[in-house]
N, C-alpha and C positions, 0 to 999 in steps of 0.2 A: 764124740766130735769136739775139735779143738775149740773154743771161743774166739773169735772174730773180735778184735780189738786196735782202736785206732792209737799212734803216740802226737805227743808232739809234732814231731819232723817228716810225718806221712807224705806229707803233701811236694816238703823240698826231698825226700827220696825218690818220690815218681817220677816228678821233673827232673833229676839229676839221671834216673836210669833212663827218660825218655832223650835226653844230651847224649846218654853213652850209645846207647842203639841208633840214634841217624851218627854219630861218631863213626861207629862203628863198620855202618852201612857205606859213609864215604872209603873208609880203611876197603871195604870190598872191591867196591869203584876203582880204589887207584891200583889192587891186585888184575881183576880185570883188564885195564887199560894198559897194565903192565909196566907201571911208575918202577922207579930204583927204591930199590929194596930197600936201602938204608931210609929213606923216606917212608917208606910202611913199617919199618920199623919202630921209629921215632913215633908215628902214631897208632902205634898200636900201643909202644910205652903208659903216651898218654890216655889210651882208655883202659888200661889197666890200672891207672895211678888213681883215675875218677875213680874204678869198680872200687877199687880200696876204698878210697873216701865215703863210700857208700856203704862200705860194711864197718867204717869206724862210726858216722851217723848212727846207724844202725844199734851197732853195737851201745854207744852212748844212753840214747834210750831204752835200749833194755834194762840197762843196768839202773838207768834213772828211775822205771818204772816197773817192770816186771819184775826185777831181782830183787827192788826195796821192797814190795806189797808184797812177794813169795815168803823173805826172810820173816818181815812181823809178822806172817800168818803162818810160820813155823814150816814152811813147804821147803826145804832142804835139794827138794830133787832138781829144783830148778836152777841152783848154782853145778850140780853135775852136769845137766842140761847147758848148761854155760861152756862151761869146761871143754868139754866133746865140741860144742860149735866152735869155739876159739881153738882148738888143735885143725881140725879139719879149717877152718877160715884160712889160717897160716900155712899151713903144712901148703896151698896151693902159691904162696910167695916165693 
């Protein structure tokens, strides 16, 4: 079983992903009601650009914290572990 561990930036991640889901939930809304397109577009942009922002947060603390404490305790797999998540993170940009 993985270990449960808090970082820094927990807290502004949940709030930022709790902004992109009612975001998101409007984006539905204005599909529904059958808004122009180019306006669903434009904010869909925008909660894509949050999702990002949220996996560079993310990302930031990893590195800050999991990747430094992995390295000085010689645990290697977890910069491949990196690797792999950063190919897949981007490959969906």
């Amino acid at each position: 079983m993985e270990t449960v561990h808090r970082h820094e930036h927990t807290t502004v991640v949940i709030n930022r992903i709790s902004r992109v889901t009612g975001h998101l939930e409007a984006v539905k809304k204005m599909v529904e009601e059958g808004r122009d397109c180019s306006e669903i577009l434009i904010q869909l942009s925008a909660v894509r650009s949050a999702v990002n922002h949220i996996g560079r947060i993310i990302l930031q603390d990893h590195i800050g914290h999991c990747v430094v404490d992995a390295v000085k305790s010689g645990d290697l797999k977890v910069l491949e572990d990196l690797n792999n998540a950063i190919d897949k993170f981007f490959k969906q940009l």
